[in-house]
PAKE-953464 format. One record per residue (C-alpha): z, x, y; residue in three letters. Coordinates in steps of 0.2 Angstrom, whole numbers, padded with zeros to 4 digits, always signed. Layout:
ZXYALA
...
END
This chain:
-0219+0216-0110UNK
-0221+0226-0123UNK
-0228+0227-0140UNK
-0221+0231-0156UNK
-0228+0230-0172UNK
-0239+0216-0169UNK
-0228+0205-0160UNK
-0228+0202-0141UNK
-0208+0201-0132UNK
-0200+0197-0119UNK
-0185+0209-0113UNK
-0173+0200-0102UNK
-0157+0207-0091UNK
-0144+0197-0087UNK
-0136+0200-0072UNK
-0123+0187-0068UNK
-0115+0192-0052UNK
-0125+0179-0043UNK
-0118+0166-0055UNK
-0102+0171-0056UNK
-0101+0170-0038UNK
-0105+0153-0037UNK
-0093+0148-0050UNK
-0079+0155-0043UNK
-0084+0147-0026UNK
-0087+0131-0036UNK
-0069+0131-0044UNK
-0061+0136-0027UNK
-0070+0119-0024UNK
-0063+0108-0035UNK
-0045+0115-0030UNK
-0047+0107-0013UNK
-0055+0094-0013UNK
-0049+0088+0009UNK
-0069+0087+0015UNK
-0073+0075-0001UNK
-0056+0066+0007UNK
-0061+0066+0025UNK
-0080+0058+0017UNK
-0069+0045+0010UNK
-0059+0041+0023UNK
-0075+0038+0036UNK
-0083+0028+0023UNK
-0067+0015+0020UNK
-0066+0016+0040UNK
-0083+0009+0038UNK
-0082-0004+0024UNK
-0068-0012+0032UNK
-0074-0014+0050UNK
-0089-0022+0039UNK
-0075-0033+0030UNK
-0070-0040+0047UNK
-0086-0042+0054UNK
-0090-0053+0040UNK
-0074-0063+0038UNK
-0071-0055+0019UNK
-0087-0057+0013UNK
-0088-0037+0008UNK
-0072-0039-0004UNK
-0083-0051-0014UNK
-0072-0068-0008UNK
-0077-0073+0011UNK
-0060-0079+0019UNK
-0057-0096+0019UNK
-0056-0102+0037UNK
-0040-0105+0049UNK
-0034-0124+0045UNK
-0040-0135+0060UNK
-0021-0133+0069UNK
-0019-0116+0070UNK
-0039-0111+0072UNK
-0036-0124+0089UNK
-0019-0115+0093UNK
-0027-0095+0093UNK
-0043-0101+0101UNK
-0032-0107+0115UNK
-0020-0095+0115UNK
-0031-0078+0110UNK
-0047-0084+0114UNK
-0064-0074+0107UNK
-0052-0063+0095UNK
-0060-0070+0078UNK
-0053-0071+0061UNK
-0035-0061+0058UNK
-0036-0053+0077UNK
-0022-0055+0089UNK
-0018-0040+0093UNK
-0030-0031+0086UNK
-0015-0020+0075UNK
-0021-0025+0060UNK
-0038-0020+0063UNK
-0036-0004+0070UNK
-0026-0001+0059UNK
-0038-0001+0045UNK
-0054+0003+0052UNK
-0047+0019+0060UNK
-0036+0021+0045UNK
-0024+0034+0058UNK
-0009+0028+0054UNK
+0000+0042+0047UNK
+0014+0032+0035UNK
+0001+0022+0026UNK
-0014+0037+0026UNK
-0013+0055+0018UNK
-0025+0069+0012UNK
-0021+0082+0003UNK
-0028+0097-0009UNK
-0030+0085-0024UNK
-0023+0069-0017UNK
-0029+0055-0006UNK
-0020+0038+0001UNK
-0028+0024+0012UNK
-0021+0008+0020UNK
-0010+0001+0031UNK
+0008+0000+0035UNK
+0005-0014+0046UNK
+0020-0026+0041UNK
+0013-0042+0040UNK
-0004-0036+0030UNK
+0003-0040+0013UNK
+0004-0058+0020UNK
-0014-0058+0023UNK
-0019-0048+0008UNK
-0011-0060-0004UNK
-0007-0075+0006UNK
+0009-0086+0007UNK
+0013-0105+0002UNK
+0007-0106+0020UNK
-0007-0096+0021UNK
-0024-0093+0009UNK
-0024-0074+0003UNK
-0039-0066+0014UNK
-0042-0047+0004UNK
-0042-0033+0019UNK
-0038-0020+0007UNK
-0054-0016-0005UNK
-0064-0005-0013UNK
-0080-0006-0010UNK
-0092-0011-0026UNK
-0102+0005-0024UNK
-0089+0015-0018UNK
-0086+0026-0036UNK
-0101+0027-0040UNK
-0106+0037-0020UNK
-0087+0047-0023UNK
-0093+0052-0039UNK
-0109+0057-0030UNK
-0101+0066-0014UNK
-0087+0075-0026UNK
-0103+0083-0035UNK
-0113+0088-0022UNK
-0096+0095-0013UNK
-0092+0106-0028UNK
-0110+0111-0033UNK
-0115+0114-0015UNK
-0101+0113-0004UNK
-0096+0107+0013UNK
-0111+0104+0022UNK
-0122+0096+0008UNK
-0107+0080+0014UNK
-0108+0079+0030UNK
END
């Protein structure tokens, strides 16, 4: 501090290299934006596993039940499988979200789903069948992607894992 004609000041020095640096790592960031992606990908692995579990109640509108015929004819057939399991296709499908036609990350792009051919059946149902949603997004979902996306550009990688 010094003081100059009866006043008292502050003499500051800017030196912006630290901040710089981390702007220029902040926009290399926002360039590639796969470990945001990877995030995503675990967390809709995760909601839709929880979608099964509870028979659709995740996506807001629980599942209606199998009709008494075909509920008789699976339990006999493909007994302990529960609601939309036979094979188990359909499932893995989405809570592993690996395969590769229907799931894709890029620098700036991401794509979840399935290419299972009979899921567009289930998701909007048939004269024959009740829609049951297996494709979603979670309620809270943008609101945490908005979050993750932040903390990955402001403080990178690990601060999402």
């Amino acid at each position: 501090m010094a003081r100059v004609q009866g006043r008292i000041t502050i003499e500051v020095e800017v030196k912006a290299d630290d901040v710089l640096d981390l702007l220029d790592k902040m926009d290399d960031r926002i360039g590639d934006m796969r470990p945001v992606f990877r995030w995503t990908k675990g967390y809709l692995e995760a909601a839709n596993s929880a979608n099964f579990a509870a028979n659709g109640l995740p996506t807001g509108q629980q599942w209606k039940p199998l009709d008494a015929e075909y509920g008789a004819w699976k339990a006999r057939n493909y007994p302990g499988t529960g609601m939309l399991r036979q094979t188990g296709r359909l499932f893995r499908s989405l809570t592993s979200l690996s395969d590769s036609a229907a799931n894709t990350i890029s620098k700036d792009t991401a794509t979840f789903g399935t290419s299972v051919e009979y899921a567009k059946f289930h998701q909007y149902g048939t004269t024959k069948m009740p829609k049951r949603k297996i494709v979603f997004t979670p309620r809270e979902f943008p609101k945490e992607l908005g979050v993750t996306m932040a903390k990955y550009i402001v403080l990178g990688e690990d601060a999402i894992i």
